[in-house]
Each structure stands twice: as C-alpha cells, then as structure tokens.
N, C-alpha and C positions, 0 to 999 in steps of 0.2 A: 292462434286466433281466438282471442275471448267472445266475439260475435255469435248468437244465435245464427246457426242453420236453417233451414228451411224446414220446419218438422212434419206439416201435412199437407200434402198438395191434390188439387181435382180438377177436370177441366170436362168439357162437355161435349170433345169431338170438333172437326170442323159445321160450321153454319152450311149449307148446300140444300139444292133442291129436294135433297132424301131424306131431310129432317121434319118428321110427320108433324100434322097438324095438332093442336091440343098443348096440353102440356107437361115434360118428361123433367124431373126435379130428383140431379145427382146430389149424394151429400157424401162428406168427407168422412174418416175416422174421425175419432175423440180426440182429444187434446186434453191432457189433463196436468194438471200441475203439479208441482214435488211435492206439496201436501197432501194430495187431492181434495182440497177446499174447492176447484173452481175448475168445471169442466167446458169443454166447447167443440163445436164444431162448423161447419159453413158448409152452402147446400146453394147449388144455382138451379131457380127452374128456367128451362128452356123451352123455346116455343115458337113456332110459324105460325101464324093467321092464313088459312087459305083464301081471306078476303084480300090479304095483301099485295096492294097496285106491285109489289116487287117482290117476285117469289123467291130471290136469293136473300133477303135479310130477315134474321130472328132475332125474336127479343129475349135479352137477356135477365135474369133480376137472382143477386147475389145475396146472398143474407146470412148475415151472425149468428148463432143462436147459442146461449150460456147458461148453466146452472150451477149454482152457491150450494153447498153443504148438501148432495144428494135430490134438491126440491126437482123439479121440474123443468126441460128446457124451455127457456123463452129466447124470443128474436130481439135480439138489442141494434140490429140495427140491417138495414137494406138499399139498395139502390139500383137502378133501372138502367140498362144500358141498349143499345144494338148492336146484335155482330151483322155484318155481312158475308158474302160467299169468301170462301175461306181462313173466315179468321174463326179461332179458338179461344174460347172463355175460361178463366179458372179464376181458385181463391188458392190462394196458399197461409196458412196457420202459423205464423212466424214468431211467435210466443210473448212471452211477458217482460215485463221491464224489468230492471236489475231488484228494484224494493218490491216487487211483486204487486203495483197499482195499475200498471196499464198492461194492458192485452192488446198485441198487435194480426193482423191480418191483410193480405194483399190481395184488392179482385185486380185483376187484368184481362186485358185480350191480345192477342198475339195472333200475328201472321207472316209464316215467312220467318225472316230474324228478327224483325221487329215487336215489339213490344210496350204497350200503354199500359201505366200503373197509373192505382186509382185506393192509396192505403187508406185503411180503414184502425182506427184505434181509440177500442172503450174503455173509459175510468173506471176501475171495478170499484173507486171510492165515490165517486159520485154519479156514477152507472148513466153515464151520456160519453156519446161517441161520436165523432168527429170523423170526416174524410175529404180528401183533398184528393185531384188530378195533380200527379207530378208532370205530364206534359212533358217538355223538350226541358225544363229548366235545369237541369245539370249538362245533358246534351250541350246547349248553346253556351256552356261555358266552358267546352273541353275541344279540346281538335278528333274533328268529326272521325272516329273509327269504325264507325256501327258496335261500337261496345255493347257490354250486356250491363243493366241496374238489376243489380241482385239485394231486394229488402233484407237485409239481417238480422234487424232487430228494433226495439224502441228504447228511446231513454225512459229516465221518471216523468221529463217533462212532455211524455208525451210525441216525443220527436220521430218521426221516422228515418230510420240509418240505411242508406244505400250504399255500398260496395261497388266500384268501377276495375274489373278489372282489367289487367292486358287482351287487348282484342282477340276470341277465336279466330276471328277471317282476316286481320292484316296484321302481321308480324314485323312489319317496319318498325322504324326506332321511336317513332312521334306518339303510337299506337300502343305505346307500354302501360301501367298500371295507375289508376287517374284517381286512386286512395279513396277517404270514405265519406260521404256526405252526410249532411244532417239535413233532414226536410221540415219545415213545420208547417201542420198542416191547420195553422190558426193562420200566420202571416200567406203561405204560400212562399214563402223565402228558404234557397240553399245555399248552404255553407259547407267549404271543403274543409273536414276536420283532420284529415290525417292524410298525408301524402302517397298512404300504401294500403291498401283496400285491406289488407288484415291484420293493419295495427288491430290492435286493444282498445275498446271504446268503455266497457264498463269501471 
C-alpha cells in the first residue's frame, strides 16, 4: 500500500458533565517532513461554558498550526465545532502530498462507531487552506456496513483520499472492501478511484 498512514493522532476525551469549565487546549506531537523544511502540528481547545442552557455539550475549536525553515509556529487555519455527551474530538496529521505542496489533516468527532470527518488541507505554495464536511457522501454510495473512512492521504490536487475498508462488525459478503475514494474539498464531490482500499494511489 503506497497510501500515507495516519502519522499523528489527539483527541480530547469524551464531552460529559466532568469536563471543567474554562478552557483545556491538547496538542499533538510535531510532524515534520523528510526535509525538515516544514513542521506542524494541531491542538484542540476544549471547553464547557457553566452558563450553558445544556450542561452536556462543549465546544470544540481545532486548529493547524506550521512553521517554514525553523521561524516560528503560526495557525494556518481553525474551525468551531460542538461535541455533545459522549462524543470525542480529535485531529489526526495525515501528511503531505506526493510533490510535497499540500499538507493534509483530519478534525473529527466520533461516538460510539461512528464517525464525522471534517479534512482540513493547506497549500504550502500558496499558504490557504481549505475544509470540507465529508458527511454521508461516500456512505450513501456504498451498501450500508457501518464501515470505517480512514483519511490516508492527499493528492497534489489537493484531494482528500479515503480508504473504505471491509466492515470490523459485519462480515457478510456485501460488507467486503468498498476501495478508495477521492474527495474534493472545492466541489464537495466523491469519486471511487480504486476498487481495493489499498490499491496505490501515488
């Protein structure tokens, strides 16, 4: 499988009444690249409002943050979400494109099996970044398994590459391996590109 792995993952616990007020901001290891030109990592802060009409839900806010040639980290990019009681937030670090111009990252939330992705991928050539709600849209194109969308990686263009494979929980014949998708996160449109979630996409 030529696909990027998962390289750095964080999550922030589940959301519940025990999560204090204020605001408690994990962040990931480094990511750094083969050259080490271009570092990164990603940090969610977490947080309950004790004014909140619903004491089970926190707010969540996920955020990039890179540095070029040793300068300084900055935030290239953020976004605001809700967890409710029991779901769990993270980013996962899923690396760079094959020409080394796009840097990919995955926020989500999960509860249970399930799982909302929400990729996140900045142009290191023209330092804007872009994300998209993948939603159901592979889902509503495959027969319902409760499969897992495991992010692998990004094209040059910017694409995000999903991986479907045979269901953990139903082993039936229909439930086998749903190959590898392509997302982009300019149209919001998936494409099955490969019939076997560990073809070779590079």
């Amino acid at each position: 499988m030529c696909a990027l792995a998962k390289q750095i993952s964080i999550d922030t616990g589940e959301c519940s009444r025990e999560v204090a007020s204020g605001e408690t901001v994990v962040k990931s290891d480094v990511y750094s690249n083969k050259k080490r030109t271009m570092r990164a990592y990603g940090a969610i802060a977490y947080r309950r409002s004790v004014d909140d009409a619903k004491p089970t839900r926190c707010h969540v806010e996920f955020r990039i943050f890179i540095s070029f040639d040793g300068s300084p980290f900055r935030i290239v990019k953020s976004r605001i979400s809700e967890a409710e009681l029991g779901e769990i937030a993270g980013i996962d670090l899923v690396g760079e494109s094959p020409d080394g111009s796009k840097f990919a990252a995955d926020t989500w939330l999960a509860e249970g099996d399930g799982e909302e992705h929400w990729p996140i991928v900045y142009d290191l050539t023209t330092g804007q970044a872009r994300d998209h709600s993948l939603g159901d849209k592979i889902q509503s194109r495959i027969h319902g398994c409760d499969q897992n969308e495991d992010f692998v990686g990004v094209t040059n263009a910017g694409e995000a590459l999903f991986a479907i494979p045979p269901s953990e929980y139903d082993n039936s014949s229909g439930c086998g391996d749903k190959g590898l998708w392509r997302f982009s996160l300019v149209t919001g449109k998936v494409m099955q590109i490969a019939k076997n979630s560990g073809d070779k996409w590079k």
